[in-house]
ZAMARMAR-363731 format. One record per residue (C-alpha): x, y, z. Coordinates in steps of 0.5 Angstrom, whole numbers, plus 500, padded with zeros to 3 digits. Each point is the difference from the previous one (the first is absolute). Layout:
N
XYZ;...
This chain:
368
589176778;506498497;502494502;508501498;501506503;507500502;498503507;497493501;505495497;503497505;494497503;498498494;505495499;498497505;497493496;494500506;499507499;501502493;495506495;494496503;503501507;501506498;493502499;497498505;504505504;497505496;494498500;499500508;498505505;503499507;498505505;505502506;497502507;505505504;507503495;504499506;506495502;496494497;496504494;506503498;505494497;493497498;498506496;507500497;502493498;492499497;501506497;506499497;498493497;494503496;494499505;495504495;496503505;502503507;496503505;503503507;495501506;504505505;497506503;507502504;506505498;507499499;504500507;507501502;499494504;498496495;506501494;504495503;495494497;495503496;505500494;496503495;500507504;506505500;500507504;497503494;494495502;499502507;493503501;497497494;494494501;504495499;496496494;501508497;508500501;500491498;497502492;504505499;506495502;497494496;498504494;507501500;502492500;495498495;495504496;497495497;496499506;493502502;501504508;493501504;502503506;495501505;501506506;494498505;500495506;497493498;494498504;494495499;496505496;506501495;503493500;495496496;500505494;506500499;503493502;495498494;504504495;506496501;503492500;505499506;500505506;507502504;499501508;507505501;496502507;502501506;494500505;496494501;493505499;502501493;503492500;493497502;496505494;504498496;499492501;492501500;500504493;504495496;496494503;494504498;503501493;503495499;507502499;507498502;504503505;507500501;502502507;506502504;502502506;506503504;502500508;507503501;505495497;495495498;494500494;495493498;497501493;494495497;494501496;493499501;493499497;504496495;496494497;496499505;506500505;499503507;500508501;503504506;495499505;501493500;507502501;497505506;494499501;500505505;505507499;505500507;498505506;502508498;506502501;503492501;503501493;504507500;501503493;507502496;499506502;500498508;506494499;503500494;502498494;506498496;499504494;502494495;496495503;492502497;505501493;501492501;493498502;497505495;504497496;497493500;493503500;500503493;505492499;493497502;496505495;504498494;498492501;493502501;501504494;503495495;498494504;507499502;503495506;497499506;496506503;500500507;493498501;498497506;508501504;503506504;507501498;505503506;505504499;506503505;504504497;506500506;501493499;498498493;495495502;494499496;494495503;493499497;493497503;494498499;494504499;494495500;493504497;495500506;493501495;497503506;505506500;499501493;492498500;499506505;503505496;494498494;495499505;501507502;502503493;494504499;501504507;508501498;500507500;497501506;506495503;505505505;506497500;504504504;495499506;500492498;508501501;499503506;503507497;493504501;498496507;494504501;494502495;495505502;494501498;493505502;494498503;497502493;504495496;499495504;493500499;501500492;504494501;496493497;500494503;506503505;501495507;499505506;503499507;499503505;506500505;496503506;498497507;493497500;497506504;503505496;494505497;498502494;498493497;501500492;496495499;499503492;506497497;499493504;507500503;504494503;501502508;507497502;503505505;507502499;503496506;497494497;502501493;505495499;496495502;495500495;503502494;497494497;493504500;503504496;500499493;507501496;496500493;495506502;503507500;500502508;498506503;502502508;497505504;499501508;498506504;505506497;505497496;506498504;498492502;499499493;506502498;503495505;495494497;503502492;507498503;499493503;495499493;506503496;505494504;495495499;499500492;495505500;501505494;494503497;498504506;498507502;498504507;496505501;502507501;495502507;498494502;493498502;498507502;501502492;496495497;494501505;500508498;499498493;496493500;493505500;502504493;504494498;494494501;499497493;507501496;503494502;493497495;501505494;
């Protein structure tokens, strides 16, 4: 890099930032979750301060509705996948810089390989599924993370996992029940809001950057864009949050974030993929007379109607498979696990009737 490049002059006279400066911007590889409100004025303002390497992770296409804040697109735009059509228009801005898109959706088999590639990841998601995978992969790799979040006329910015600061599970631990939280495309949004937010988010990527100011490690900043009031909140680092995370990291791409955010609320599974899960924790939701007994997979019986009683028989650390006679109690049994913190959990499609059918052809399996 030429460190006197004119492009980049008026920063370079900053004494703080200067050609050293300047080449640590050139040398930083800053990847971008999401080219939509948030990612666009964060994609534009690193790539215009020569951030060296790029990557945007968005599988979604231009729409209409998107042009009155997703700056970066125009009607020429509309249908291309948005990291596509966000290259073309920051290639333009600054062709020095390396753009890496990446077209598929993020999910916890893709995030740690390409997490790994680059030092500071940018959360400009709008789901909390998205947000919570996002969290457990930079704390597994290690990286820091630049989060921002919008809500009709009011957004909060903050960075997390940053020299041993705390993550955003120990902002919230816990994701909001579905459908608590309505998105923009339900509420609204003031188009010029995630350009303010966005624009502190790439702000708080240069300091980390050219280890400038004071990052907003560890604080939660506010800000209303009706009143023009800003308002900032401690976050304090819950080891156990973060510790959860590591603990689990070797089973992170099993991990199903839309059901830990209540999105997909029930997951299905046959009787002969039960029988294939190791050290699974069987409950059976049925009444005590009930027959055939499925002594072979050595269940918990809690009878659904007792259910909540005896929620503390039932581990949270072991993944809990749920049967009952056909299917439809177990159904029942998974949302009250689901609305007393249980995550990892299955049910099995047919019930009691099913596995006892297959248990003859099937004895031994579970010991390979």
């Amino acid at each position: 890099m030429n460190s006197f490049n004119p492009r980049y002059h008026r920063q370079i006279i900053l004494p703080e930032i200067g050609t050293a400066g300047q080449e640590k911007l050139d040398t930083a590889k800053v990847l971008v979750i999401g080219a939509g409100g948030l990612g666009c004025p964060v994609l534009q303002y690193l790539t215009a301060a020569g951030v060296g390497t790029i990557g945007i992770v968005d599988f979604d296409t231009v729409d209409i509705s998107n042009l009155h804040r997703q700056i970066l697109y125009g009607t020429d735009s509309l249908g291309t996948n948005k990291a596509v059509a966000a290259k073309q228009r920051l290639t333009d801005l600054n062709p020095t810089v390396t753009i890496n898109t990446y077209t598929e959706k993020l999910t916890p088999k893709n995030a740690i390989s390409l997490f790994s590639e680059y030092n500071i990841i940018v959360d400009g998601t709008d789901n909390f599924s998205t947000r919570y995978l996002v969290n457990d992969a930079c704390i597994i790799t290690d990286k820091p993370l630049v989060y921002g979040a919008i809500f009709k006329y009011e957004g909060q910015v903050s960075v997390f996992n940053y020299q041993n600061g705390p993550s955003y599970r120990c902002l919230f631990p816990e994701p909001p029940k579905a459908g608590s939280v309505p998105s923009c495309s339900e509420i609204g949004v003031l188009g010029v809001l995630p350009g303010i937010i966005g624009s502190m988010q790439a702000n708080e990527v240069l300091k980390i950057i050219l280890d400038l100011g004071d990052v907003l490690n560890g604080k939660l900043l506010m800000y209303n864009c009706l009143t023009t009031q800003f308002s900032s909140f401690t976050i304090n680092r819950v080891t156990a949050e973060v510790s959860k995370v590591l603990d689990s990291a070797n089973r992170f791409e099993t991990n199903d974030y839309d059901l830990f955010c209540g999105v997909k609320q029930i997951s299905e599974i046959t009787a002969q993929e039960a029988f294939l899960v190791k050290n699974a924790q069987f409950i059976d939701v049925r009444e005590t007379h009930e027959q055939p007994k499925i002594e072979y997979l050595n269940p918990i019986y809690i009878p659904l109607g007792s259910l909540k009683q005896k929620l503390d028989t039932i581990s949270k650390q072991k993944e809990t498979i749920v049967f009952c006679q056909s299917g439809i109690r177990s159904k029942k049994a998974l949302d009250v696990l689901l609305q007393n913190g249980f995550r990892n959990i299955s049910h099995i499609k047919g019930g009691a009737i099913a596995l006892h059918e297959i248990i003859p052809d099937l004895t031994g399996l579970r010991d390979l």
